[in-house]
C-alpha positions in Angstrom: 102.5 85.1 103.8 105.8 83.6 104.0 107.8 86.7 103.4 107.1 87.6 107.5 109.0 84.0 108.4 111.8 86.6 109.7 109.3 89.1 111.9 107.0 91.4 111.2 107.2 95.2 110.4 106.7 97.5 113.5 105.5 100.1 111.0 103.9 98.7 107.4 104.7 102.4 106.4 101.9 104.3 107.8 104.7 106.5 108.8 106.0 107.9 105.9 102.5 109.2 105.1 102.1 110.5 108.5 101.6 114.0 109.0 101.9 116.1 112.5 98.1 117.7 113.4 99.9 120.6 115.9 102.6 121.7 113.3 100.0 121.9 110.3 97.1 123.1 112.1 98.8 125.7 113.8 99.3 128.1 110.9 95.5 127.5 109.6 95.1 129.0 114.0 97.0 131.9 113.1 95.0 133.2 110.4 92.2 133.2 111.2 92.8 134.7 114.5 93.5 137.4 112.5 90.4 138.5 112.1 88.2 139.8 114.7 84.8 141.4 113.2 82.2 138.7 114.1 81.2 138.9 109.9 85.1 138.1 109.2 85.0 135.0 112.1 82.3 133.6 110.3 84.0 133.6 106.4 86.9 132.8 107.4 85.9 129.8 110.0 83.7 128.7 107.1 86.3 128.5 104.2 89.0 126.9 106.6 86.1 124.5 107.6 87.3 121.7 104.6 90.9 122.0 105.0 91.0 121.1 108.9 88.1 118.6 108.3 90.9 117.1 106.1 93.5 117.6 107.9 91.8 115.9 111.0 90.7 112.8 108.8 94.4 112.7 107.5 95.8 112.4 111.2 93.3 109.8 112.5 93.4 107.5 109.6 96.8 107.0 111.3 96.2 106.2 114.2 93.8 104.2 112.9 96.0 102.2 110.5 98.5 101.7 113.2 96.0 99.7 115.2 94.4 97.9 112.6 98.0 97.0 111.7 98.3 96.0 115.4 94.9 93.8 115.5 96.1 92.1 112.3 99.7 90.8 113.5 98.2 90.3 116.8 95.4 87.9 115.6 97.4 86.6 112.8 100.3 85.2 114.4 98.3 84.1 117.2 99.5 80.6 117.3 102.8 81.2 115.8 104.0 84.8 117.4 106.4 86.4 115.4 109.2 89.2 116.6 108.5 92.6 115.1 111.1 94.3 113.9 112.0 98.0 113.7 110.1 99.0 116.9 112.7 102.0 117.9 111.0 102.4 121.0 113.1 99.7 122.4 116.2 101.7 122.3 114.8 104.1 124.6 116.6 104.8 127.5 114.9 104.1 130.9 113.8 108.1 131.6 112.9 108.7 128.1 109.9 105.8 128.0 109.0 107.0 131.2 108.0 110.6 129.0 107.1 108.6 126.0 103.3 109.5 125.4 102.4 108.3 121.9 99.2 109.8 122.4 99.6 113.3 123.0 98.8 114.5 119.4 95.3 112.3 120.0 95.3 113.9 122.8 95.8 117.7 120.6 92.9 116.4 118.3 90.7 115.8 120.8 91.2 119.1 122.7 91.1 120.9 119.4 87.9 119.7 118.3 86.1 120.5 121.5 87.6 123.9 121.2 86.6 124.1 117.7 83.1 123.0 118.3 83.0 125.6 121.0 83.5 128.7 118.5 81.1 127.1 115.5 78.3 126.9 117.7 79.2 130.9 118.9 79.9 132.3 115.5 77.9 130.0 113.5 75.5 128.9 115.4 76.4 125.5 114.7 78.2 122.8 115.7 81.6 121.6 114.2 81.1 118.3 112.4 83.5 115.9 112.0 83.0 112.2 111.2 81.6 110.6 114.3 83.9 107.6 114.0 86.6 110.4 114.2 86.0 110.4 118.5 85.8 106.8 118.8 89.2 106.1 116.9 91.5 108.8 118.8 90.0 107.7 122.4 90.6 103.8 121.3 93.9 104.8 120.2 94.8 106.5 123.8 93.6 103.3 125.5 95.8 101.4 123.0 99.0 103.3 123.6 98.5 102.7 127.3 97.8 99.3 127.2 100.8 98.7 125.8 102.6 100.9 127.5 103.7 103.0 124.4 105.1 99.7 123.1 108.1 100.4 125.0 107.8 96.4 125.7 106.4 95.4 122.0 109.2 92.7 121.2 107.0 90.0 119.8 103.5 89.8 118.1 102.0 87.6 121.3 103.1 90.9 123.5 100.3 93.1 121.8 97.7 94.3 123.8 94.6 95.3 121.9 91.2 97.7 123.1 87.9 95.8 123.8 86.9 98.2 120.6 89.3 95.8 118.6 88.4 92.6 120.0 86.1 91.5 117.3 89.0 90.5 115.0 89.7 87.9 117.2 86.6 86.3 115.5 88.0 86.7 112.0 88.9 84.0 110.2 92.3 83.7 108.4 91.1 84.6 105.4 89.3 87.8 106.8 92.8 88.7 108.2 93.9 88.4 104.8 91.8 90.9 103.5 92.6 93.5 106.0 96.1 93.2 105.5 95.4 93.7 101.5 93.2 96.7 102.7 95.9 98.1 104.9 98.6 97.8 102.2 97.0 99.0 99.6 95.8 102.3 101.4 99.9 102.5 102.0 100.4 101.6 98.6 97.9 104.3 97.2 99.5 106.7 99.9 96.1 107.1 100.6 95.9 105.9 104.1 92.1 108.4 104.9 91.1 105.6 102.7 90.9 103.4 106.0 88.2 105.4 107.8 85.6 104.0 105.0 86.3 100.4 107.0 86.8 102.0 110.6 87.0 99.2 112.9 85.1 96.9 111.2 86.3 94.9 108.2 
């Protein structure tokens, strides 16, 4: 893939199809805090149940991309590191990586969920189901961000630092590396990135 000989994208453009979960979920909160009747509770928890389910999917597949993206380059370039370009955490001033925490809207997910879950298994007896790979990716991506220090130091592809959930795509051949970039582009290309959560971590 000769059109990285100059570095390699920070972002592939999972970022442009990015959406924020606390700014969108937050007016879904609003109504149906509106209603108080335990009857009411239950509709409207119900029909709001597919559009945070969605919502939720939509937020992870990021995070998801972004370290699938990250494994790829990583094991990729291995024996060749590349610079990666367009990392604007770099030009961060001292103080402001210090507060840098790129996983505080995993972090709002997570929280949310377990709230959620709470009031399903209250009003509808029930718990609130989400995908269960949905857990798994937002807690790997926490460990990610940390490991790397919220790629405050990401210059080059060898500087990548990759959970032991990840680890197996050091295994993968060069050819299997190909094929996850083509799945990773073409979800981006498709701006269709939930597309990733039918692979997960596995490829």
């Amino acid at each position: 893939m000769n059109h990285f000989d100059n570095g390699v994208p920070f972002d592939p453009g999972f970022s442009g199809l990015s959406v924020t979960f606390s700014y969108n979920i937050q007016p879904i909160i609003d109504e149906i805090t509106k209603y108080k009747a335990p009857h009411q509770k239950k509709f409207i928890l119900t029909r709001s149940e597919p559009t945070i389910i969605a919502l939720i999917n939509k937020c992870t597949s990021f995070y998801l991309g972004c370290m699938l993206w990250g494994s790829y380059i990583c094991y990729k370039f291995k024996d060749n590191p590349k610079e990666i370009i367009g990392n604007h955490t770099l030009e961060l001033s001292e103080e402001e990586a210090k507060q840098l925490d790129c996983a505080q809207e995993t972090d709002s997910i997570l929280d949310f969920i377990a709230r959620w879950d709470r009031d399903y298994k209250y009003f509808l007896k029930k718990p609130f189901k989400v995908d269960s790979q949905i857990i798994e990716i937002l807690k790997t991506y926490k460990e990610f961000a940390v490991l790397n220090d919220n790629f405050t130091k990401t210059k080059s592809t060898s500087d990548i630092k990759l959970p032991e959930a990840l680890n197996h795509f050091s295994k993968h051949s060069q050819n299997q590396l190909n094929d996850l970039y083509s799945v990773i582009m073409d979800s981006i290309k498709q701006a269709k990135i939930e597309n990733l959560l039918k692979i997960g971590f596995y490829l």
